[in-house]
Structures are given as C-alpha cells and as structure tokens.
C-alpha positions in Angstrom: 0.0 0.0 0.0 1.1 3.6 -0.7 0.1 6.6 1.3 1.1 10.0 0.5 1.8 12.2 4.0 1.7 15.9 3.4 3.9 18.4 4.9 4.5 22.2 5.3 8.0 23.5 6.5 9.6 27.0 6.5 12.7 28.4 8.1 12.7 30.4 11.6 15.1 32.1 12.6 17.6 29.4 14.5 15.5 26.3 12.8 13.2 24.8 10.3 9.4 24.4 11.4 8.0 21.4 9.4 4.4 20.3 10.3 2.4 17.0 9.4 -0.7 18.1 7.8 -1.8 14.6 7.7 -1.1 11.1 5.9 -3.8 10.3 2.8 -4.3 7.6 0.3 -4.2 9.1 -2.8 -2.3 11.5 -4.2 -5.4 13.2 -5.0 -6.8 13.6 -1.8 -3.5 14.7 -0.6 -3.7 17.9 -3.1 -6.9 18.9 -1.9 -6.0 18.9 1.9 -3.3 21.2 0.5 -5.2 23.3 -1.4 -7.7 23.7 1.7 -4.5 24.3 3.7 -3.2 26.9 1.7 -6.1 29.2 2.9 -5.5 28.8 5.9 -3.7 31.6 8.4 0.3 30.8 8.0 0.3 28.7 5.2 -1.5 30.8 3.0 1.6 33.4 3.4 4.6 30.1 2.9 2.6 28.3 -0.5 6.0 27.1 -1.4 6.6 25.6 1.8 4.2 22.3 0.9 6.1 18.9 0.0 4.5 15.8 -0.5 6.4 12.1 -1.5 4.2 8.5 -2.4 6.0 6.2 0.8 5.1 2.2 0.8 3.9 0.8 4.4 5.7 -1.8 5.6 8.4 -0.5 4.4 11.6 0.8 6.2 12.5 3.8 4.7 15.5 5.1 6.9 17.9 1.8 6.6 21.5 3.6 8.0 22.1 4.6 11.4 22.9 8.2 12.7 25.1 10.2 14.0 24.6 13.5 16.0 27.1 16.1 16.0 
C-alpha cells in the first residue's frame, strides 16, 4: 500500500518548522487537503513551503544509522 503524507515547513530564525498536515491515500486527496491548507492563516503566506512524497507501508525507509554532532 502507498500513502502520501503531506507536509509544510519554512525556516525560523535558529530552525526549520515542518508540520504534518496529515497522511492520505491518494495522491489526489493529498492535493486537496493542501489546497484547503493553503487558505489557511500561516500557510497561505509560505505556499512554497508544501512537500508531499508517495511512501510504501511496511516499508523501512531510513535503513543507516545516525550520528549526531
């Protein structure tokens, strides 16, 4: 199964802001929660800020480790 979780980020001052707007099943449905999003207070002023990507459940997507500096 694919699902197609929405997001909105912009940069602040001392870090990015990235919010979830919510995970949907099509890609369809996805554009329309951001189209009703970009009316919205904030977003409406950041329109470039909207990213969306097609991810397969069951899947693991981040396969490395980490390291934090």
């Amino acid at each position: 199964m694919i699902v197609f979780p929405l997001w909105h980020g912009h940069d602040l001052k001392y870090m990015d802001d990235y919010k979830l707007i919510g995970i949907y099943s099509t890609e369809e449905a996805a554009k329309a929660a951001q189209r009703r999003a970009s009316e919205q207070p904030g977003f409406r002023d950041h329109l470039d800020g909207f990213f969306m990507e097609a991810y397969e459940v069951d899947k693991d997507h981040w396969t490395e480790g980490f390291v934090t500096e």
